[in-house]
N, C-alpha and C positions, 0 to 999 in steps of 0.2 A: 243709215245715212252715209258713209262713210265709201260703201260702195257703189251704192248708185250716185252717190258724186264723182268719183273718181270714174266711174265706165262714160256718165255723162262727159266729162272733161278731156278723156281719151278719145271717144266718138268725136268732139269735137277738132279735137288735135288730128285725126284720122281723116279729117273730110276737111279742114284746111291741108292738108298735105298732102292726100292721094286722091281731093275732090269725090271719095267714095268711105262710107265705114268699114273699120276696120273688123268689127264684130257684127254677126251677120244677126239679124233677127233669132235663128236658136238658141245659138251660142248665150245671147242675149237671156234669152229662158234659162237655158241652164244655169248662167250666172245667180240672177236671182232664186231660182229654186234651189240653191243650194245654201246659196246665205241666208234667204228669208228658213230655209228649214232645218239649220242646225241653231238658229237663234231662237226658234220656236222649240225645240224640245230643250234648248241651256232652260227658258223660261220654266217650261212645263214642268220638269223635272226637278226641280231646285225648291224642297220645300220652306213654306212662308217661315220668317223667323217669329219670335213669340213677341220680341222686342216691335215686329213692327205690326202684328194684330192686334196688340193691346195699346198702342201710343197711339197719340190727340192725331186727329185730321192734322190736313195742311192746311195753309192758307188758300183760299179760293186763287189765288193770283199765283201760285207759287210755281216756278219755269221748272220743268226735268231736266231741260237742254241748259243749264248754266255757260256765263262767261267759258269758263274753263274748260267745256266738256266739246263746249264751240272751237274751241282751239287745237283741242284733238282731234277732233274731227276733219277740220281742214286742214291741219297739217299730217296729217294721214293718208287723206286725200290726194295733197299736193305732192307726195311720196310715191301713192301708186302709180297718179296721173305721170309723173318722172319716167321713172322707170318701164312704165307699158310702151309711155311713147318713146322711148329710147329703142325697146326690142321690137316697135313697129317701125321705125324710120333703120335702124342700124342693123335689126337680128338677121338679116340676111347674111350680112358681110361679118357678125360677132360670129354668128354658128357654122358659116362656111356652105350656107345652101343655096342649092340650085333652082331658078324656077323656069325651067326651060319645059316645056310639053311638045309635044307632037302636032299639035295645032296652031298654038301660040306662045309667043316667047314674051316673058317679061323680063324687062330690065330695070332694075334699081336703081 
């Protein structure tokens, strides 16, 4: 959740600001293949505790995502979405790069 919010809110920030996205459909892939598969083997790997095969169901109604867990989430979020768009509007002039080419020249 935490990351597809934050690349969501960065794309966004990206195409109000350079009217084009910052992360390109790959990149995009790779994102999530990376997060969706190291959170897939944390799960896979981690075997079940005894405390939670043997305890009562939950209530039909009962949230995963609590108050709380909502709040770290977007505040997470609103961290990386920060900072990405910080080194997509600024990291030219933070890291000293050039984006001049042979055919076309961009200016920041």
């Amino acid at each position: 959740m935490t990351v597809n919010l934050s690349v969501l809110a960065t794309i966004f920030v990206g195409i109000c600001t350079f009217a084009e996205s910052p992360l390109s459909p790959v990149q995009l892939l790779w994102i999530n293949l990376i997060m969706d598969t190291f959170a897939a083997l944390a799960l896979a790997t981690e075997p079940p505790l005894p405390s939670v095969i043997k305890g009562s169901p939950f209530r039909q109604k009962a949230s995963v995502l609590s108050a709380t867990v909502w709040r770290q989430i977007l505040g997470v979020s609103l961290w990386n979405t920060l900072v990405m768009s910080i080194l997509i509007i600024f990291g030219a002039m933070i890291f000293k790069l050039d984006y001049t080419n042979s055919t076309t020249t961009t200016v920041l």
